[in-house]
Backbone as CSV, one residue per row, in Angstrom:
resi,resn,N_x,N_y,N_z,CA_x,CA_y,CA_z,C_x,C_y,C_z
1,UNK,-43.464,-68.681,180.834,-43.890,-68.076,182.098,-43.805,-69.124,183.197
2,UNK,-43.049,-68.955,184.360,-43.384,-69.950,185.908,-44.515,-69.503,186.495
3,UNK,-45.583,-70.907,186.330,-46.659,-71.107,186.663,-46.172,-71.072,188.782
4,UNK,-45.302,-71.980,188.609,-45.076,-72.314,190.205,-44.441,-71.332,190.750
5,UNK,-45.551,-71.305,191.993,-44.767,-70.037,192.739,-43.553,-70.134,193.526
6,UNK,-42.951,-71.487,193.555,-41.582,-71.697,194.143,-40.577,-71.263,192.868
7,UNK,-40.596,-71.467,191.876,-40.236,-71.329,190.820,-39.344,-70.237,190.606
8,UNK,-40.302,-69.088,190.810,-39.598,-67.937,190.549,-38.598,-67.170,191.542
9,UNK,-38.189,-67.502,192.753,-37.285,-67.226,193.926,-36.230,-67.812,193.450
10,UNK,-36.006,-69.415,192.870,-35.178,-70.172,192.842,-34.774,-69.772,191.229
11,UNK,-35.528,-69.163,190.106,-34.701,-68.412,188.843,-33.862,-67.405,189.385
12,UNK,-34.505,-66.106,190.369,-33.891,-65.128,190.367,-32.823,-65.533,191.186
13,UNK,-32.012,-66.311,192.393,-31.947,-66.723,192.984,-30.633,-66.663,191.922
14,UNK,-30.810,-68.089,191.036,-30.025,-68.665,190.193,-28.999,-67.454,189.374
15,UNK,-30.204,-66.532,188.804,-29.499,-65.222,187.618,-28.764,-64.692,188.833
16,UNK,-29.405,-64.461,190.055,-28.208,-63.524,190.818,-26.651,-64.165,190.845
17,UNK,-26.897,-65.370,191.418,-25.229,-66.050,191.217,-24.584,-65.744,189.783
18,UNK,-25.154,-66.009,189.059,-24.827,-66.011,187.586,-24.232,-64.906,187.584
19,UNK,-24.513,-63.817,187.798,-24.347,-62.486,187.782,-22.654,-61.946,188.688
20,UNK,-23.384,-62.610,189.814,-22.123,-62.292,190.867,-20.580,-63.009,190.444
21,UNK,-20.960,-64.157,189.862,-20.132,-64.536,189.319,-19.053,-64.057,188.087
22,UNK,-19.855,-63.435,187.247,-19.358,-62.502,186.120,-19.080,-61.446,186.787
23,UNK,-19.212,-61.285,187.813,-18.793,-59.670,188.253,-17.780,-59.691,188.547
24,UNK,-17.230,-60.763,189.793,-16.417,-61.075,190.038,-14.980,-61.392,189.151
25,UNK,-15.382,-62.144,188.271,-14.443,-62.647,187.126,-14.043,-61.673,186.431
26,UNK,-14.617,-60.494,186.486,-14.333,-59.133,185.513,-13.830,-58.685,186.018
27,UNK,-14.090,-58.065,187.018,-13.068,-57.672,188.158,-11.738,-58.030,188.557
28,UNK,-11.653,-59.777,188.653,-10.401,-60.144,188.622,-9.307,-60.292,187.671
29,UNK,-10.061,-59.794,186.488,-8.989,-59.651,185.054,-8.741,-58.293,185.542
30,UNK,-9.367,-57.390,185.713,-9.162,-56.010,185.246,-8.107,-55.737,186.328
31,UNK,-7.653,-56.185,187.666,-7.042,-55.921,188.638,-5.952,-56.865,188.107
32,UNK,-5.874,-57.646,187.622,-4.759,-58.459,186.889,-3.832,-57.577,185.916
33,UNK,-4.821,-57.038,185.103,-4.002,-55.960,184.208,-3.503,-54.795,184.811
34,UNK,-4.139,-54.218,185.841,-3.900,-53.070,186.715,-2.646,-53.466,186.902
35,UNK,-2.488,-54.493,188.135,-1.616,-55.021,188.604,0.013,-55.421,187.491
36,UNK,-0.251,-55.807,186.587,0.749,-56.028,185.754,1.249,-54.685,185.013
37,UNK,1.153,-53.591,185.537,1.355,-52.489,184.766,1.754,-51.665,186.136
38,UNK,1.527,-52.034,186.901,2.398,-51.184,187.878,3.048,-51.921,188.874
39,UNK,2.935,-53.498,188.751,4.368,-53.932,189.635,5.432,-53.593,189.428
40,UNK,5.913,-53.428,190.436,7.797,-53.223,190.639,9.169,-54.234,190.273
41,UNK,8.273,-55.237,190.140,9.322,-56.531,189.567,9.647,-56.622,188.180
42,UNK,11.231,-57.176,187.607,10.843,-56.981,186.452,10.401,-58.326,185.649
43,UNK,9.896,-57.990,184.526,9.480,-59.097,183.703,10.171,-60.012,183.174
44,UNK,11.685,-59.688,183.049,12.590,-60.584,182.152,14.382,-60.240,183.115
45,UNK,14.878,-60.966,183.248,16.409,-60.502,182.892,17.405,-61.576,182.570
46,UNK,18.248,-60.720,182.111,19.444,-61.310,181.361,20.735,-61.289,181.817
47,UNK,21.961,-62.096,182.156,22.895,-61.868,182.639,23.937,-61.777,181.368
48,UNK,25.221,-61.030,181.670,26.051,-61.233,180.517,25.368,-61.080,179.227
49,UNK,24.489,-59.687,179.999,24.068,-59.014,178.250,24.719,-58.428,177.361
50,UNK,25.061,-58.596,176.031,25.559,-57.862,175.253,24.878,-57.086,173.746
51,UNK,24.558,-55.753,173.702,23.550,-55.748,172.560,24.272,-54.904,171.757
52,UNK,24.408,-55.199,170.292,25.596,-54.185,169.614,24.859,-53.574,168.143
53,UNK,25.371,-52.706,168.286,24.452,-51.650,166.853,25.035,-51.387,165.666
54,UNK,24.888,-51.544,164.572,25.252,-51.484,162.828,25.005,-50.069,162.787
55,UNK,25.627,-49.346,161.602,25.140,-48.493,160.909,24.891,-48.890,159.334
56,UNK,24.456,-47.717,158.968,24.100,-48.752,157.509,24.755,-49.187,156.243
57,UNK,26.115,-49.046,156.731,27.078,-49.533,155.776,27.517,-51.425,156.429
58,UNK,26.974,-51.287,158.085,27.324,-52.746,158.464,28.335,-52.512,159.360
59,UNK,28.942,-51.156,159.728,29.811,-51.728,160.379,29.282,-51.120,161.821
60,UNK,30.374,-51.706,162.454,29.262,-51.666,164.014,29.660,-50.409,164.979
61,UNK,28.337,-49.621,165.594,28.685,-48.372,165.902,28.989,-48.559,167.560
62,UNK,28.213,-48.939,167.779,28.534,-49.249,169.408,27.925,-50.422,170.187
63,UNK,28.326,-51.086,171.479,28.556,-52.090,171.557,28.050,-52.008,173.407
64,UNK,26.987,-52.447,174.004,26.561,-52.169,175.081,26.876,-53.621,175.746
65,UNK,26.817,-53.599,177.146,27.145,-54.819,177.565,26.762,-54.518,179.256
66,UNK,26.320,-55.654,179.979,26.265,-55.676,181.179,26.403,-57.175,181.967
67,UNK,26.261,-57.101,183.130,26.811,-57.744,184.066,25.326,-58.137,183.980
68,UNK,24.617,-57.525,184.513,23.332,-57.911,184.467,22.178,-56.893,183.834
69,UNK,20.973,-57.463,183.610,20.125,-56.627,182.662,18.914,-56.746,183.125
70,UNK,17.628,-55.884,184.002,16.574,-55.941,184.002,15.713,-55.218,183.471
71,UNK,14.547,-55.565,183.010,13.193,-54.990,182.696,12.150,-54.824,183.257
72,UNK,11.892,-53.313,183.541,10.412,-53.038,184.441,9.264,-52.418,183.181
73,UNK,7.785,-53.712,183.645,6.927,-53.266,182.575,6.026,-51.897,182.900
74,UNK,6.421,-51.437,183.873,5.704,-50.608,184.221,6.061,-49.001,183.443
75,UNK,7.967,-48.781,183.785,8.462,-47.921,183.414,8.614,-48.424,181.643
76,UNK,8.746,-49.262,181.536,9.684,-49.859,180.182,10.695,-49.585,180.242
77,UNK,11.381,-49.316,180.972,12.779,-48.875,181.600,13.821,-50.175,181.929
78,UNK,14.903,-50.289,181.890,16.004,-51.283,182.069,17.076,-50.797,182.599
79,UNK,17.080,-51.874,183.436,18.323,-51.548,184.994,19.339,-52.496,184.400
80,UNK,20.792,-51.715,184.387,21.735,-52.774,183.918,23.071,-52.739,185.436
81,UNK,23.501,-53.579,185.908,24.624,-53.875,186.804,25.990,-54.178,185.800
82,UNK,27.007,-52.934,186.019,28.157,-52.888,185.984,28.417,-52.618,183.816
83,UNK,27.612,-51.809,183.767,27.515,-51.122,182.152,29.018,-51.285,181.448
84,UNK,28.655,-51.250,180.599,29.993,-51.178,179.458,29.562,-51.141,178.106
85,UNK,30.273,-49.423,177.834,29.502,-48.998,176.693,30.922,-48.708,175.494
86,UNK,30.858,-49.308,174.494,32.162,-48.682,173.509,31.326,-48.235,172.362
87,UNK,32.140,-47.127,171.871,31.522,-46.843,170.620,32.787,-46.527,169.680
88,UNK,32.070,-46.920,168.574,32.904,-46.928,167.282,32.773,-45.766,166.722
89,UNK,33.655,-45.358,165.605,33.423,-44.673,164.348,34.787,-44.407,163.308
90,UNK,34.565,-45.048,162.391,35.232,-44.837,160.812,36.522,-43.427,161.168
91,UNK,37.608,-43.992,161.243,38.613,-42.845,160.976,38.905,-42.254,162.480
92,UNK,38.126,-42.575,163.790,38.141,-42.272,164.817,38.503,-43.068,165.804
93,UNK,39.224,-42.623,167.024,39.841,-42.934,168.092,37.978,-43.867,168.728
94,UNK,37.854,-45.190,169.340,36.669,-45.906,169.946,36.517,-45.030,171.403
95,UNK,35.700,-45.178,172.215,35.112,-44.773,173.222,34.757,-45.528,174.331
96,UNK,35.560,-46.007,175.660,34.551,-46.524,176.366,33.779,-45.763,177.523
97,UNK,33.152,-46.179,177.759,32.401,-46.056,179.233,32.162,-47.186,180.394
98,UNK,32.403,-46.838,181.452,31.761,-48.120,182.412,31.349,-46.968,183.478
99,UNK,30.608,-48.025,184.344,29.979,-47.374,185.669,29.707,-48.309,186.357
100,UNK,29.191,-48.403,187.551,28.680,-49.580,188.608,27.275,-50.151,188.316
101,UNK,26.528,-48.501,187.634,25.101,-49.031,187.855,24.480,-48.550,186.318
102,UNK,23.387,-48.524,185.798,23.280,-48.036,184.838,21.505,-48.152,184.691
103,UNK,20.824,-47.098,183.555,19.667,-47.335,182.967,19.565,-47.187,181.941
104,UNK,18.755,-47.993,180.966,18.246,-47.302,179.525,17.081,-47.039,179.469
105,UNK,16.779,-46.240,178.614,14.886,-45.520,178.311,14.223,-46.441,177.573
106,UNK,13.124,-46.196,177.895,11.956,-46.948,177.153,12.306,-47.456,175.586
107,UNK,12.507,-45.878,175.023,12.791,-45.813,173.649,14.291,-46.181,173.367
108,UNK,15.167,-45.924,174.077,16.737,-46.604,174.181,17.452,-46.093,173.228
109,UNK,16.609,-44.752,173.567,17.585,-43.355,173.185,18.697,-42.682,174.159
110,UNK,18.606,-42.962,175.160,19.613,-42.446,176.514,20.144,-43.332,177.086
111,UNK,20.959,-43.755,177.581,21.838,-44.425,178.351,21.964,-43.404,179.940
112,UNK,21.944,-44.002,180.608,22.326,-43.302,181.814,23.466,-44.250,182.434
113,UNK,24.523,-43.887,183.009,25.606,-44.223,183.859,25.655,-43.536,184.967
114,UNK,25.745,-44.805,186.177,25.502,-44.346,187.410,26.593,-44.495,188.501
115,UNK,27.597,-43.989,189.400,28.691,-44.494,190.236,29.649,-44.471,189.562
116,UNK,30.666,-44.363,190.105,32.019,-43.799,189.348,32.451,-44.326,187.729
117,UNK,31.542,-43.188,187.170,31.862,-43.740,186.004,33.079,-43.143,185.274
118,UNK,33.506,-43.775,184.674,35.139,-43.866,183.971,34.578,-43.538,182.082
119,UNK,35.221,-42.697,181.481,35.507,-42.609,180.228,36.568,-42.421,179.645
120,UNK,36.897,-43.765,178.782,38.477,-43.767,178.274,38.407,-43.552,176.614
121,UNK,38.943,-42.445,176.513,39.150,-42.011,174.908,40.448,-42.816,174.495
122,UNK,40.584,-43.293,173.767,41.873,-44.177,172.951,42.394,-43.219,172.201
123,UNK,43.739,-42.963,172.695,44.538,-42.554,171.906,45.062,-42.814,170.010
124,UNK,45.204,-41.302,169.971,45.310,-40.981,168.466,47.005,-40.673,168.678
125,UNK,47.511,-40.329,167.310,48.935,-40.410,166.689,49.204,-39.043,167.306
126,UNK,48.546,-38.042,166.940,48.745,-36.499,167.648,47.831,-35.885,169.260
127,UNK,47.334,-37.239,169.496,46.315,-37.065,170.986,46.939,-38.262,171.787
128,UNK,46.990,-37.898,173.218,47.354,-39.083,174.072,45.841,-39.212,174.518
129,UNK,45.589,-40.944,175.264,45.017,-40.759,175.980,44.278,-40.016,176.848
130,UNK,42.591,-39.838,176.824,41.747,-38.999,177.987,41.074,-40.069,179.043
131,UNK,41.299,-39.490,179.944,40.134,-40.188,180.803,39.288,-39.243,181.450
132,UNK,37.908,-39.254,181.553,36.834,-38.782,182.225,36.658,-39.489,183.491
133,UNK,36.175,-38.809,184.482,35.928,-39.154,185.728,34.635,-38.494,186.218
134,UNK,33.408,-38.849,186.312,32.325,-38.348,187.410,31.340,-39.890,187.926
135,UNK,30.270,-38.979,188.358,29.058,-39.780,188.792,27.899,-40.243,188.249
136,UNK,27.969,-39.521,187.086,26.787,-39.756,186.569,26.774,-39.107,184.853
137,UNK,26.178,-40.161,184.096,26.865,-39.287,182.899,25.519,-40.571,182.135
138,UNK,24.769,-39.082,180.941,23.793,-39.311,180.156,24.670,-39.335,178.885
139,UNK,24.197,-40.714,178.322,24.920,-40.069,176.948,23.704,-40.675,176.011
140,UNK,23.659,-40.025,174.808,22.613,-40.418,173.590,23.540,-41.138,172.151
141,UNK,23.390,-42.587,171.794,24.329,-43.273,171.793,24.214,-42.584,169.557
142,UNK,22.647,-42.419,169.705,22.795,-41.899,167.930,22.789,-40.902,168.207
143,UNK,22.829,-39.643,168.866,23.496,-38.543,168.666,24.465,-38.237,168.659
144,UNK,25.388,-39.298,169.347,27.308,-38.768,169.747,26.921,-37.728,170.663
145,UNK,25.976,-37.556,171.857,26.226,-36.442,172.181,26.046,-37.072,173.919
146,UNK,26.465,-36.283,174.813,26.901,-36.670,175.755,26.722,-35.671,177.043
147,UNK,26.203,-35.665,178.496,26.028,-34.845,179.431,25.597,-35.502,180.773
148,UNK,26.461,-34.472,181.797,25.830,-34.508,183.225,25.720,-32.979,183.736
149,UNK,25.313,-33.274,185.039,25.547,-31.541,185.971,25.877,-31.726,187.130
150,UNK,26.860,-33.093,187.263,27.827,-33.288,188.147,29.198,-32.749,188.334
151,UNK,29.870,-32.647,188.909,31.502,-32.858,188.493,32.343,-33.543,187.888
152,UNK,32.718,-33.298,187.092,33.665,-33.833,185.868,35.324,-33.527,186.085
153,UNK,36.184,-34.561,186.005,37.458,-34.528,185.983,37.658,-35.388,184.575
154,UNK,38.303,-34.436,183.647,39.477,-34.537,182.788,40.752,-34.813,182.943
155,UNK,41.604,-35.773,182.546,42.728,-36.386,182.581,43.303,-36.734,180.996
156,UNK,43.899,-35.558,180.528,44.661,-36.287,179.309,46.627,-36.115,179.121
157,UNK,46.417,-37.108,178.360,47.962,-37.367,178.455,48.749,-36.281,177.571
158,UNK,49.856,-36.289,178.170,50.635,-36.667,179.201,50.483,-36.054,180.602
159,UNK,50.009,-34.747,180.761,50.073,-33.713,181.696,48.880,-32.975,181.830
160,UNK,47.576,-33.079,181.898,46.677,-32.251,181.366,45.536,-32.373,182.407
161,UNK,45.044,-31.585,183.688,43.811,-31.894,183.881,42.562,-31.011,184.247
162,UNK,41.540,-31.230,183.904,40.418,-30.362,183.604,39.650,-30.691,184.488
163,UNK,39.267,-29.870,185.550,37.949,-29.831,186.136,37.134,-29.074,186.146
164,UNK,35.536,-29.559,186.354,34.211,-28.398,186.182,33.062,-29.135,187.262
165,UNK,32.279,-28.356,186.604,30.819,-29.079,187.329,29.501,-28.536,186.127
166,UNK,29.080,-29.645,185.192,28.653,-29.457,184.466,28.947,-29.976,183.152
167,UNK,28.496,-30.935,182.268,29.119,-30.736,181.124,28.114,-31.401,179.738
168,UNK,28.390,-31.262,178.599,28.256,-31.704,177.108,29.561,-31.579,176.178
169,UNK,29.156,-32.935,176.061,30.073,-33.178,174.949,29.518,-33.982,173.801
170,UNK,29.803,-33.521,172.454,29.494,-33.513,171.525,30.905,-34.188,170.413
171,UNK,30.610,-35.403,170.552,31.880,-36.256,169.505,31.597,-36.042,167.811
172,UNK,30.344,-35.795,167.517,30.876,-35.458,165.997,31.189,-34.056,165.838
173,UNK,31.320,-33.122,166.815,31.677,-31.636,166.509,32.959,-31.371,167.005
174,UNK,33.787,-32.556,168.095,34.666,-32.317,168.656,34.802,-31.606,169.702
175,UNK,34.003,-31.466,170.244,33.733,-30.726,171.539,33.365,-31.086,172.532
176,UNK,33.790,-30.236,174.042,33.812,-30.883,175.625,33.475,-28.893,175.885
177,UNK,32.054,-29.151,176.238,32.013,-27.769,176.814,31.427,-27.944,178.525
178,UNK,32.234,-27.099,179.177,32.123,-27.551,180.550,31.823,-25.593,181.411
179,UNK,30.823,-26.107,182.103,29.805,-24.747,182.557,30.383,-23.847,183.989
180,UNK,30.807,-24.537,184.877,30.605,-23.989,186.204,31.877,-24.442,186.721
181,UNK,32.882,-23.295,187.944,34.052,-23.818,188.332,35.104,-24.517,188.003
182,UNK,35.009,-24.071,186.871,36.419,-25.177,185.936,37.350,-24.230,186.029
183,UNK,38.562,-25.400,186.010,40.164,-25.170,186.701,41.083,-25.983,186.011
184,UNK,41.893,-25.196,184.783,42.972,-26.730,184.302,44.038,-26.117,185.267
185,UNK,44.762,-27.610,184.894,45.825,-27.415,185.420,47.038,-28.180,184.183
186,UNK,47.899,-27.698,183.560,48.711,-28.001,182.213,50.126,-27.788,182.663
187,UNK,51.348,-28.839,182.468,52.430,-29.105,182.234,52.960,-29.248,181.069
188,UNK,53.831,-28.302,180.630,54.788,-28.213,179.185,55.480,-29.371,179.518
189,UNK,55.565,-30.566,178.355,56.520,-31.507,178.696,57.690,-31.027,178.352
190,UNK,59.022,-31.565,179.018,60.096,-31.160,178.699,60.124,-31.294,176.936
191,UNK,61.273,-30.001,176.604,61.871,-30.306,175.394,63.384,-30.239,175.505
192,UNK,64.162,-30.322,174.209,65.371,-30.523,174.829,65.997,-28.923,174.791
193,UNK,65.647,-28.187,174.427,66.089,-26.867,175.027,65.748,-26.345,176.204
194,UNK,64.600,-27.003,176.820,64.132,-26.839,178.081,63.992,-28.147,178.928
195,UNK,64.542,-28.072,179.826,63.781,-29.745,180.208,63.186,-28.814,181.762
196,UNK,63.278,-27.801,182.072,62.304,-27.857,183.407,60.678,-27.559,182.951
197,UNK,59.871,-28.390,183.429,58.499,-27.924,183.267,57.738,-26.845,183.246
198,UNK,56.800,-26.455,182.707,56.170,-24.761,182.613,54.624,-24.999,183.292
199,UNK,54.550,-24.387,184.180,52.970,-25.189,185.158,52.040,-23.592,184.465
200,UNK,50.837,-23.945,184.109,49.910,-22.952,184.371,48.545,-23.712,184.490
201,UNK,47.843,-22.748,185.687,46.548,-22.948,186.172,45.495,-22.259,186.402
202,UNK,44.741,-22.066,185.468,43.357,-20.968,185.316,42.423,-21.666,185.337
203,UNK,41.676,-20.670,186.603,39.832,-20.855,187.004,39.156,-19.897,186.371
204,UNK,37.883,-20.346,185.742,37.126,-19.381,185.087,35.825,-20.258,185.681
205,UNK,34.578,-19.398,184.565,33.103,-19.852,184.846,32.501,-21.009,184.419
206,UNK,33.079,-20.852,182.860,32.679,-21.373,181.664,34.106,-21.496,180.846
207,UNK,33.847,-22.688,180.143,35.089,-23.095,179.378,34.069,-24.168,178.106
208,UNK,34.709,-24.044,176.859,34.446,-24.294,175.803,35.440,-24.600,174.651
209,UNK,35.979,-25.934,174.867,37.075,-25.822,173.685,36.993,-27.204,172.912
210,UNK,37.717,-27.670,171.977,37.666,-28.557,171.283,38.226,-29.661,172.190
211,UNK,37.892,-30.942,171.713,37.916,-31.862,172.502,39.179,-32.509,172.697
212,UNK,39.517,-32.749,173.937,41.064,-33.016,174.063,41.675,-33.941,173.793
């Protein structure tokens, strides 16, 4: 017990700082963590990233790469500059992709490609060359499966081109199904009983065919 009556002003006095002090200090963690969970900066990056994926026999399915690579802890999200995506598969023509800009998901199940992105199918023995052309193109790298609801231009060789607005494509089923305003346009290459060209060009709604 404080006998002295100065005593007891100068305890409580004391516990109050004590106090204010811990308040303070709690406070400034907890706004620390706040703060680190919703800044806009990212936490890490990498230049001349390259990250490449096995399947479970070992051999390698696809092969991601960028110019540059950031991480936001907020989204868990990753900003990549100037993407480059190939994918493999056993018995199959490889796949690339590029774009200007790019994102991956948290879980780094989606790929997003952003700005003129380019898709070059490698030619097979009975397929020429495809190239894809839009703006924006989601693809899911373990599904093989692939989409935007932009405009899409098709280009395959020798003579072949496909436009829409809308699309999925699906590489282990072989398929390019394209939704809205699509228009080919197809050239018979010469043969030698014919050498003048045969043009035909049909617009429909919806178009659905095996992959070119």
């Amino acid at each position: 017990m404080l006998k002295h009556p100065i005593l007891l002003p100068i305890a409580l006095m004391l516990f109050l700082a004590l106090l204010t002090l811990w308040i303070n200090q709690t406070v400034q963690e907890q706004m620390g963590h706040i703060n680190s969970l919703n800044r806009h900066d990212p936490d890490y990056m990498l230049y001349n990233f390259v990250s490449t994926r096995t399947d479970a026999t070992g051999h390698i399915k696809y092969v991601l790469a960028a110019a540059e690579m950031r991480h936001y802890p907020e989204s868990n999200q990753t900003d990549l500059q100037r993407p480059r995506f190939t994918q493999f598969g056993q018995n199959m023509p490889y796949t690339q992709i590029y774009g200007q800009h790019g994102k991956v998901s948290g879980n780094g199940e989606k790929v997003e490609f952003i700005n003129k992105v380019n898709v070059i199918r490698q030619a097979t023995a009975d397929k020429g060359e495809m190239h894809l052309q839009t703006e924006k193109l989601t693809i899911e790298p373990n599904t093989d499966i692939a989409y935007t609801d932009l405009p899409v231009t098709i280009r395959q060789q020798p003579a072949t081109v496909i436009r829409g607005t809308g699309m999925h494509a699906d590489k282990k089923a072989n398929t390019i199904e394209l939704y809205n305003r699509v228009h080919v346009h197809y050239e018979r290459p010469p043969t030698p009983a014919n050498t003048s060209a045969t043009r035909a060009g049909a617009t429909k709604n919806t178009a659905k065919t095996k992959n070119p």
